[in-house]
C-alpha positions as CSV (number, residue, x, y, z in Angstrom):
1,X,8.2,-5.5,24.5
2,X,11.2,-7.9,26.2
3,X,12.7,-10.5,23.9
4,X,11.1,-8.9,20.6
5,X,13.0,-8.3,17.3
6,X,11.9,-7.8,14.1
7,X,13.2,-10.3,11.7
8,X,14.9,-11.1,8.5
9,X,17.4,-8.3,7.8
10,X,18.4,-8.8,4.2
11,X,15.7,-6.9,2.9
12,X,16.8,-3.9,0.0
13,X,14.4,-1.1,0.3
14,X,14.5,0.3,-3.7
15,X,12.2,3.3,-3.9
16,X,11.4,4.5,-7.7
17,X,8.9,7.3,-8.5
18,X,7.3,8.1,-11.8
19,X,6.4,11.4,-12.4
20,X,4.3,12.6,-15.1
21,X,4.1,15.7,-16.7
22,X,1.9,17.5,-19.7
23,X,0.8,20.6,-21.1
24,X,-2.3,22.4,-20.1
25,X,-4.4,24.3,-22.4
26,X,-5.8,27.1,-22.1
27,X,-8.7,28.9,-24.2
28,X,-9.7,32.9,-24.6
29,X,-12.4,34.4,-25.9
30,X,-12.9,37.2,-29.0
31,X,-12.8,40.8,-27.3
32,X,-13.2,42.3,-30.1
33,X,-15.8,44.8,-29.9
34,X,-15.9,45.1,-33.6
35,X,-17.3,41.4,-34.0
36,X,-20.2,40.9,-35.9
37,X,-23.1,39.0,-34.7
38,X,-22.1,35.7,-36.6
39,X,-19.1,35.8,-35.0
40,X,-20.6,35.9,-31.5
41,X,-22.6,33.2,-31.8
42,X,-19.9,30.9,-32.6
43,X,-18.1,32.4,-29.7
44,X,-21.4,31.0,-27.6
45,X,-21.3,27.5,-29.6
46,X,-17.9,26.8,-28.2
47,X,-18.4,27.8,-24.6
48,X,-21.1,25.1,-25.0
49,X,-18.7,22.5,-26.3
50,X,-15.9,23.2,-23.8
51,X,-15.0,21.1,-20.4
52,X,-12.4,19.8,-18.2
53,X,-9.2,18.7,-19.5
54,X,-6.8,16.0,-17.6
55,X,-3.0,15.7,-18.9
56,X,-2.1,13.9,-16.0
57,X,-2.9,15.7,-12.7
58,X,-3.2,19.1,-14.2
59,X,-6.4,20.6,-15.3
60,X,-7.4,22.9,-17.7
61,X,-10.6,23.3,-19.5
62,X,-10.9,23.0,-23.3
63,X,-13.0,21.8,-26.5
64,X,-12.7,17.9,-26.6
65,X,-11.0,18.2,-30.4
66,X,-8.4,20.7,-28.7
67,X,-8.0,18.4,-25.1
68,X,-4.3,16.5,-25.4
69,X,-5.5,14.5,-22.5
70,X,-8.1,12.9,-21.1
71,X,-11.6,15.6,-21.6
72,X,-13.8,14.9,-19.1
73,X,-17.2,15.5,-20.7
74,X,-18.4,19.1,-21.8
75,X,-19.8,21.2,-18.9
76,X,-17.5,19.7,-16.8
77,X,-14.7,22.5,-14.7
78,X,-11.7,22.2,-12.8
79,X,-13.1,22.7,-9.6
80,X,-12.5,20.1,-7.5
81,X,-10.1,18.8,-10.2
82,X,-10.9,15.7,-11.4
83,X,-7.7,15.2,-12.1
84,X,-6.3,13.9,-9.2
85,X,-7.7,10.4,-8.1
86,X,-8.0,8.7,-4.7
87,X,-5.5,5.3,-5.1
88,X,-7.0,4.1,-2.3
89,X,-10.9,4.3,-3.4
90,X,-11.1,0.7,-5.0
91,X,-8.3,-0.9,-2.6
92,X,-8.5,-4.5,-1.1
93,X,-7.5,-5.8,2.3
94,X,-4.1,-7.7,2.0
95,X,-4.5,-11.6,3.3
96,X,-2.3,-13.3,5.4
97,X,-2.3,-16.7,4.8
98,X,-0.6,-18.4,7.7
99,X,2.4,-19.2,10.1
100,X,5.3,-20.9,9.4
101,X,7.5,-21.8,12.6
102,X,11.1,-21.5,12.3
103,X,13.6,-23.0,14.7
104,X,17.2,-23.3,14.1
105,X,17.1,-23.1,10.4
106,X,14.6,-25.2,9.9
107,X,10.5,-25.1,9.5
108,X,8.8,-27.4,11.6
109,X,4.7,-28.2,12.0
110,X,3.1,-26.9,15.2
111,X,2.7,-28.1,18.5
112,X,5.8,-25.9,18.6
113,X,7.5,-27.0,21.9
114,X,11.6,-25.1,21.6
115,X,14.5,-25.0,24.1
116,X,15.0,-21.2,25.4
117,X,18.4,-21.2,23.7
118,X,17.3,-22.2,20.2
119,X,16.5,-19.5,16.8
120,X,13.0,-19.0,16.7
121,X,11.0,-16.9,14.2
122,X,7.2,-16.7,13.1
123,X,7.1,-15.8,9.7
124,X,4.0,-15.3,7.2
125,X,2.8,-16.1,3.5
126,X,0.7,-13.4,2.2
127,X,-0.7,-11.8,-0.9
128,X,-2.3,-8.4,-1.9
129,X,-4.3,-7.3,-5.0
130,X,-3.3,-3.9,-5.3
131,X,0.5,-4.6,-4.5
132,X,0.6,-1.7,-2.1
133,X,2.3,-3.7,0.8
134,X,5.3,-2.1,1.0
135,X,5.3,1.1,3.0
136,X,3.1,-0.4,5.1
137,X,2.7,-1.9,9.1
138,X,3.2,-5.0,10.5
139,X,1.4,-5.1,13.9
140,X,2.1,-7.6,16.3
141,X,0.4,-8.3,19.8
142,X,2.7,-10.7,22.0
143,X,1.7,-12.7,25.1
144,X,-1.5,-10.0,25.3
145,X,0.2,-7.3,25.9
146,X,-1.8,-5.1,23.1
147,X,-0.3,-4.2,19.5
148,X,2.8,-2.6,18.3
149,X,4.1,-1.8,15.0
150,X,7.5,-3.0,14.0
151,X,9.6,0.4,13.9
152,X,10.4,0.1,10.3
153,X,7.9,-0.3,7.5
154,X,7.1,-3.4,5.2
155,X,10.3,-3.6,3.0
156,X,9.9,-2.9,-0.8
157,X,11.2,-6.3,-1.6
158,X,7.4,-8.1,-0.8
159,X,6.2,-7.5,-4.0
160,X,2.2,-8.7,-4.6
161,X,2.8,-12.1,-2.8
162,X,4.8,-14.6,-1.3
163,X,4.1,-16.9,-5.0
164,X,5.3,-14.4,-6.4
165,X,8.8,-13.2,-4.4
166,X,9.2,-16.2,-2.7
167,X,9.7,-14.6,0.4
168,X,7.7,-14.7,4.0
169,X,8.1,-12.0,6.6
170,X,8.2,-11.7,10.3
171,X,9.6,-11.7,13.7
172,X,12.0,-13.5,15.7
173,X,13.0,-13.5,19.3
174,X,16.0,-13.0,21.4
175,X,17.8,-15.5,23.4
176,X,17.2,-17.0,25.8
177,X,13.2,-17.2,25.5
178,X,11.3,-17.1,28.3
179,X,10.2,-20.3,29.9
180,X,6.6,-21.2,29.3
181,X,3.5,-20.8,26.6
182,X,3.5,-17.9,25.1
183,X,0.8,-16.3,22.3
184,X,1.0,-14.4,19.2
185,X,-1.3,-12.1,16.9
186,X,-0.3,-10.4,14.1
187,X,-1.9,-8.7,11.3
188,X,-0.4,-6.2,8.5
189,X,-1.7,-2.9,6.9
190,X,-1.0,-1.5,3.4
191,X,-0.3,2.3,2.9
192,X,-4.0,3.0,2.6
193,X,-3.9,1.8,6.2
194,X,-6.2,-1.8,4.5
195,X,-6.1,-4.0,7.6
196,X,-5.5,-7.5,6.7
197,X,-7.0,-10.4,8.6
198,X,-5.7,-11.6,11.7
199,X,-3.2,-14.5,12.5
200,X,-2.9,-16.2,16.3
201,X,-0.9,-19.1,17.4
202,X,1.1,-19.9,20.6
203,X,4.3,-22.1,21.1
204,X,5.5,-23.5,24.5
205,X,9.4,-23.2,25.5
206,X,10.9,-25.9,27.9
207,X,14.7,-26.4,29.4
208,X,16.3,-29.3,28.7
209,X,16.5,-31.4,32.2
């Protein structure tokens, strides 16, 4: 795509990862031939009482009194493990929440009329309920020519919203622009691939006579 860039470079990407670990328990029954009948009907009461039990991702099956994590109802197994949970079940669509227009430093209201020499940048306020914006895609589709992703993912540094980081994020172009009006969509996507909704606008550039 001629005369695209994406834009403001300073972002940090800072990746952390929590991992969580526990101890799985596990339960045997009497062999003991010798048992008397007492002893296997309490062997029988306890198979009844047993079900899945969660210590973070790992599952084991257990009594609820003996479960050190989350027991998951008696009669429940392991298999699928309800352990592991889909992050992405209950996730919103991010918002975008409009344009701003930057030339030469500064923000200016639209009609957006610039020379083909001046800094120009499109950049975008935004907020997401699940905070999962970085990692994911911004998509841009330029004069018509169809979408493309910026190479490099959403940076770390946007946070849940623009209130809240105070920063906007988007693309700027290369000098000198080419003459004439030119159109713009863009819309983002989380790491559960959550489309947000889409942005358009279109600014005209003129030479100076």
């Amino acid at each position: 795509m001629k005369g695209f860039r994406n834009g403001l470079l300073f972002f940090v990407l800072i990746l952390a990862v929590a991992l969580g670990a526990g101890l799985a328990v596990s339960c045997s029954g009497d062999d003991d031939d010798d048992s008397d009948d007492d002893d296997d009907i309490t062997d029988d009461d306890d198979d009844d009482d047993v079900g899945a039990c969660c210590v973070g991702e790992v599952c084991s099956i257990a009594t609820d009194a003996d479960c050190e994590g989350e027991f998951q109802g008696v009669g429940t197994d392991c298999d699928p493990n309800p352990c592991v949970t889909d992050e992405c079940a209950d996730n919103h669509a991010p918002v975008l929440l409009g344009a701003s227009y930057l030339v030469n430093g500064n923000f200016v209201d639209p009609p957006i009329d610039i020379d083909p020499e001046d800094a120009f940048g499109v950049y975008f306020e935004y907020e997401d309920e699940d905070c999962n914006l970085p990692g994911g895609e911004f998509w841009l589709n330029y004069d018509g020519a169809g979408y493309e992703a910026f190479p490099d993912p959403l940076p770390a540094d946007l946070g849940c919203s623009t209130a809240q980081s105070g920063l906007v994020y988007g693309f700027s172009l290369q000098n000198p622009i080419e003459e004439g009006t030119h159109t713009f969509a863009v819309y983002w996507t989380d790491v559960c691939d959550e489309q947000s909704n889409e942005i358009t606008g279109d600014f005209t550039v003129t030479a100076a006579d």
